[in-house]
VMD Tcl script that builds the backbone (N, CA, C; Angstrom):
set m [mol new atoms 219]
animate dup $m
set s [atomselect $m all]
$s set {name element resname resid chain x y z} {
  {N N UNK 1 A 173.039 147.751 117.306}
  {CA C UNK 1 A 173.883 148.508 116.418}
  {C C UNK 1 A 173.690 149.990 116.717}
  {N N UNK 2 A 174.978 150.795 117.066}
  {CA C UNK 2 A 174.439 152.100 117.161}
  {C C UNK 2 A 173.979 153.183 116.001}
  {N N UNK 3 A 173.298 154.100 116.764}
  {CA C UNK 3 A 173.144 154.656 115.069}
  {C C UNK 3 A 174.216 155.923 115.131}
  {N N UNK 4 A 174.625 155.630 113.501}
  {CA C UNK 4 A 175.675 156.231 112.946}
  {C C UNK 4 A 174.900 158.100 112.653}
  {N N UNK 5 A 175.923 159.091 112.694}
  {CA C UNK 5 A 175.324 160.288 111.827}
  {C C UNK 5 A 175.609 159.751 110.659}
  {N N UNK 6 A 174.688 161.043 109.866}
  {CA C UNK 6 A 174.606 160.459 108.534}
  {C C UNK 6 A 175.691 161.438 107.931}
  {N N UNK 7 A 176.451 160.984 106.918}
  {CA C UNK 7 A 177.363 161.323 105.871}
  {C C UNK 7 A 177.411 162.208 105.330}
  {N N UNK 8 A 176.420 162.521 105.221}
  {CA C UNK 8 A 175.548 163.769 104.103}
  {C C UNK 8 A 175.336 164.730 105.074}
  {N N UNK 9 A 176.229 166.357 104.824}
  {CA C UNK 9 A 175.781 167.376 104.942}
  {C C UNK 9 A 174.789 167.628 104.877}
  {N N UNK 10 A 173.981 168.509 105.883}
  {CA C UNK 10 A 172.603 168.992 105.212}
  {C C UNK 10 A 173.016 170.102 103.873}
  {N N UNK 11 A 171.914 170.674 103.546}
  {CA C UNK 11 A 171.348 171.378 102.552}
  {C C UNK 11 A 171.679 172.994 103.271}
  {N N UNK 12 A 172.639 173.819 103.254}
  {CA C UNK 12 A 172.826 174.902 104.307}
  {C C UNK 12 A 171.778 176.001 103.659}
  {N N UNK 13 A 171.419 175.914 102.194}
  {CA C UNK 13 A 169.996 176.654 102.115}
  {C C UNK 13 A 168.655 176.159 102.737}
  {N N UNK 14 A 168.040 175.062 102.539}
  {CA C UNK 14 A 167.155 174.698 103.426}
  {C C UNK 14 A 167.166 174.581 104.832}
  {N N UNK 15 A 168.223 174.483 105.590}
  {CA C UNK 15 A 168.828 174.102 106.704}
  {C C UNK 15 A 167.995 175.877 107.283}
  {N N UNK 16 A 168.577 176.932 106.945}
  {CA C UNK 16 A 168.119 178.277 107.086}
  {C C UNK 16 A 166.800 178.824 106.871}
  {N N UNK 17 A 166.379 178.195 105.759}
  {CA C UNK 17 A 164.832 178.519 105.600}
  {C C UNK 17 A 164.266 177.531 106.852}
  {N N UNK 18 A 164.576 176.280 106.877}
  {CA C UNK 18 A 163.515 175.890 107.975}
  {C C UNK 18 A 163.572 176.458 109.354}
  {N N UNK 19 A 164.553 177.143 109.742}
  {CA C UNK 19 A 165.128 178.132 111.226}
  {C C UNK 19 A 164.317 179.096 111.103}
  {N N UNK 20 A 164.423 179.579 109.635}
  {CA C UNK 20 A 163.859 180.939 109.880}
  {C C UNK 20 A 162.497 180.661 110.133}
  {N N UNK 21 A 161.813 179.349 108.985}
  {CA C UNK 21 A 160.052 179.465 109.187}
  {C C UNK 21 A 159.671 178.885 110.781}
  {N N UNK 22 A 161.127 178.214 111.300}
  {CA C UNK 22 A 160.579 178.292 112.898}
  {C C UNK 22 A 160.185 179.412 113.747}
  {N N UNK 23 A 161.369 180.096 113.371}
  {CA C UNK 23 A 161.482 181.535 114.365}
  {C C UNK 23 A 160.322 182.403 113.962}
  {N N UNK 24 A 159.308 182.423 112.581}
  {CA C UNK 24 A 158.594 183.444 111.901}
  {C C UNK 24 A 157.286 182.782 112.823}
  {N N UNK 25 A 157.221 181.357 112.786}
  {CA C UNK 25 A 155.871 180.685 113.561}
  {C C UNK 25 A 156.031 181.254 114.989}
  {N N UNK 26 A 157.167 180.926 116.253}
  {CA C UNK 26 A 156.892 181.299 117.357}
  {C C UNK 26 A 156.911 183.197 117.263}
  {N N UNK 27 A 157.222 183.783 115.821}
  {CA C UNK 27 A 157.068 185.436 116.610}
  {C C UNK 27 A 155.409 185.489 116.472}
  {N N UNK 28 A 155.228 185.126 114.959}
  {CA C UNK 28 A 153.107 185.415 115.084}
  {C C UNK 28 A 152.384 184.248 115.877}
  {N N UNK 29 A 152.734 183.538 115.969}
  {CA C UNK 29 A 151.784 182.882 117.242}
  {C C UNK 29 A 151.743 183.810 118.293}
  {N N UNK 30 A 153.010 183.882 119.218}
  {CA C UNK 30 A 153.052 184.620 120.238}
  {C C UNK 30 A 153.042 186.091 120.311}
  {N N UNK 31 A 153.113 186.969 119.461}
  {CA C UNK 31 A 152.548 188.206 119.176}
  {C C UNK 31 A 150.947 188.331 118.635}
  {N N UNK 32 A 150.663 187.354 117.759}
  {CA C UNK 32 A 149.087 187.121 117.707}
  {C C UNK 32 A 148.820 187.229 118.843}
  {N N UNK 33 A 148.951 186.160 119.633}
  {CA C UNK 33 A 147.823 185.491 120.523}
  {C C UNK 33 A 148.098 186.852 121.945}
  {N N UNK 34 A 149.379 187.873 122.113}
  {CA C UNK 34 A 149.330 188.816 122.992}
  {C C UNK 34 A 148.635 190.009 122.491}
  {N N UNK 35 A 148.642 190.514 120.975}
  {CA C UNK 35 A 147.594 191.209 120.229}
  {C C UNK 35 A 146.475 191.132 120.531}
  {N N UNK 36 A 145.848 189.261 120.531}
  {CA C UNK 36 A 144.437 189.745 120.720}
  {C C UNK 36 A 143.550 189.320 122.246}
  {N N UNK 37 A 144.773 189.198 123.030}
  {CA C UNK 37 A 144.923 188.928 124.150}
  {C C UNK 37 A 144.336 191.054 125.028}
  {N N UNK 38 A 145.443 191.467 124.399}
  {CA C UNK 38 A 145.316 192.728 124.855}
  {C C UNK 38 A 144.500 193.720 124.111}
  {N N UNK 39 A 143.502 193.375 122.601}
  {CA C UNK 39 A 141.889 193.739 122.271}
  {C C UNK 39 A 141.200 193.395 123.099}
  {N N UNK 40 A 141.336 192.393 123.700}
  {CA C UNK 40 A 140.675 191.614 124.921}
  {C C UNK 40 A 140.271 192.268 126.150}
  {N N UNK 41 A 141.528 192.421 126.539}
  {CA C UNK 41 A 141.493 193.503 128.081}
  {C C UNK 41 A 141.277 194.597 127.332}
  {N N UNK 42 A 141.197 195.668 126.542}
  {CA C UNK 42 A 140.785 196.848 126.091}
  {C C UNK 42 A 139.565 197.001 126.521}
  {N N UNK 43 A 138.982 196.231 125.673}
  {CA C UNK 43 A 137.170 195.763 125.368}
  {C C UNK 43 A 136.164 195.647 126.642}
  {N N UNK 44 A 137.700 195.151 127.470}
  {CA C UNK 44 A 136.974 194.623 129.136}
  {C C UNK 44 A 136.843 195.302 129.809}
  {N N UNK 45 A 137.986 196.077 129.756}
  {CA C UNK 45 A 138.113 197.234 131.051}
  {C C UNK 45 A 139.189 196.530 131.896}
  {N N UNK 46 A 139.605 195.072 131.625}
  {CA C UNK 46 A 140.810 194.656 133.044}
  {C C UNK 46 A 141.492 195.964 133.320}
  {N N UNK 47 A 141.721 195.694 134.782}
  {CA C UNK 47 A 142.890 196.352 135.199}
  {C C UNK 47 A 143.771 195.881 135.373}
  {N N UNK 48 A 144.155 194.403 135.062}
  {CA C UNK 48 A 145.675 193.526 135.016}
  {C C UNK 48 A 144.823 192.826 133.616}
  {N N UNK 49 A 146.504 192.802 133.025}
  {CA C UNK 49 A 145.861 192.544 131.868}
  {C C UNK 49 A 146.189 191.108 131.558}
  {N N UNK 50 A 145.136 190.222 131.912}
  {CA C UNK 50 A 144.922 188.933 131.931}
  {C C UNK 50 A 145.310 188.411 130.767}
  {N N UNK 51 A 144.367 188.680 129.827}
  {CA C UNK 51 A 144.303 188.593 128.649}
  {C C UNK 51 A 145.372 188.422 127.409}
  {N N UNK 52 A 146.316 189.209 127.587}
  {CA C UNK 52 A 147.708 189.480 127.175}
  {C C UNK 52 A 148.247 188.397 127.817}
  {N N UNK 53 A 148.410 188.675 128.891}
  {CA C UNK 53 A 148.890 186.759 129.299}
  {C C UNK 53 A 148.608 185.751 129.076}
  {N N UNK 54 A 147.537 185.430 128.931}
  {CA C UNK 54 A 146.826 184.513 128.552}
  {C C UNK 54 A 147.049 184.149 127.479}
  {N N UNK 55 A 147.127 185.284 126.200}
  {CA C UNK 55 A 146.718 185.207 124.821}
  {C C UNK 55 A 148.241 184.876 124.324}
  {N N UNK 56 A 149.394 185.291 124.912}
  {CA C UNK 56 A 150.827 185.271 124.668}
  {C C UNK 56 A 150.965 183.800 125.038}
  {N N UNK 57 A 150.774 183.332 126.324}
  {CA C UNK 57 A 150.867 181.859 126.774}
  {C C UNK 57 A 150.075 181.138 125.191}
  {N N UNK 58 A 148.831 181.357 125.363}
  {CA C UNK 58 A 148.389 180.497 124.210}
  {C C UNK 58 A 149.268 179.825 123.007}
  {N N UNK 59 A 149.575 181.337 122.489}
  {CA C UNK 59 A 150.324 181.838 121.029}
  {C C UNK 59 A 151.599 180.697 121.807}
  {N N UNK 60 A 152.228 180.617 122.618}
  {CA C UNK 60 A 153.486 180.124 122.956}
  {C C UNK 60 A 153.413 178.490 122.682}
  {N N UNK 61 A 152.739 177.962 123.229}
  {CA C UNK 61 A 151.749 176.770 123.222}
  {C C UNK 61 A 151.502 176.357 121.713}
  {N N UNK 62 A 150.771 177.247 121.468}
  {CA C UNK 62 A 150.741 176.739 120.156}
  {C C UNK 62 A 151.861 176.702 119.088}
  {N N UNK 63 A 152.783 177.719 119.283}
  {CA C UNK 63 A 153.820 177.779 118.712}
  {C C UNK 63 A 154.812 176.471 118.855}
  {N N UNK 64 A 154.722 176.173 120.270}
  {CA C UNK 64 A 156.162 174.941 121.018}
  {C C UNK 64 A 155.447 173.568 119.889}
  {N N UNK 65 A 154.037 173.601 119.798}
  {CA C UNK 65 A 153.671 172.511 119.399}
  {C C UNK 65 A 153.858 172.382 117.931}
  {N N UNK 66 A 153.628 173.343 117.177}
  {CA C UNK 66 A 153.668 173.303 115.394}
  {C C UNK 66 A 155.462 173.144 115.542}
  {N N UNK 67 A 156.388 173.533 115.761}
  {CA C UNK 67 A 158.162 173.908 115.903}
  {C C UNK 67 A 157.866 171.941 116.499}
  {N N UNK 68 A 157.688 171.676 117.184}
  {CA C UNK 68 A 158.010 170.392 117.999}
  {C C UNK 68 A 157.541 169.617 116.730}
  {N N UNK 69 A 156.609 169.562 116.050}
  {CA C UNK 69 A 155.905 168.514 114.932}
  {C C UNK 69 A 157.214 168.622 113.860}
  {N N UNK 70 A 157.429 170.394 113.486}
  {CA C UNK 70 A 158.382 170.206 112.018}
  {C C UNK 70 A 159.637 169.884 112.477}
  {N N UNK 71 A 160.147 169.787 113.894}
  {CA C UNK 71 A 161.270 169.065 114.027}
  {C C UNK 71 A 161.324 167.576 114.033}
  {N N UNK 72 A 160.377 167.192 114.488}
  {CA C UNK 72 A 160.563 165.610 114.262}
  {C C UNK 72 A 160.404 164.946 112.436}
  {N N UNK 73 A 160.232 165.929 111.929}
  {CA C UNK 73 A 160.505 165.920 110.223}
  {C C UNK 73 A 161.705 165.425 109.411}
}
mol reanalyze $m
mol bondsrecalc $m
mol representation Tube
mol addrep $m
């Protein structure tokens, strides 16, 4: 049997809050994790700043994964 969409409109207020609390998770993950990515290289002395990469990748990562969980919601 295929599956049908469902009938029911979403909720266009909740529908927006949950976009937005997506978009609010991947900006502070990934601005966190390049923040303290680049205290990082400060502290160090890098001269490429690893750290910031690193710490942005992280934040990204962690971000794809919390957004990937509340979509399957």
């Amino acid at each position: 049997m295929p599956n049908r969409p469902s009938s029911k409109a979403p909720e266009p207020n909740r529908s927006v809050m949950r976009h937005a609390g997506m978009a609010s998770t991947l900006f502070f993950s990934i601005g966190g994790g390049a923040w303290l990515g680049r205290r990082w290289d400060e502290k160090s002395g890098h001269e490429v700043a690893w750290g910031t990469a690193v710490g942005a990748l992280f934040g990204l990562f962690a971000a794809m994964v919390m957004v990937i969980r509340d979509a399957k919601r």
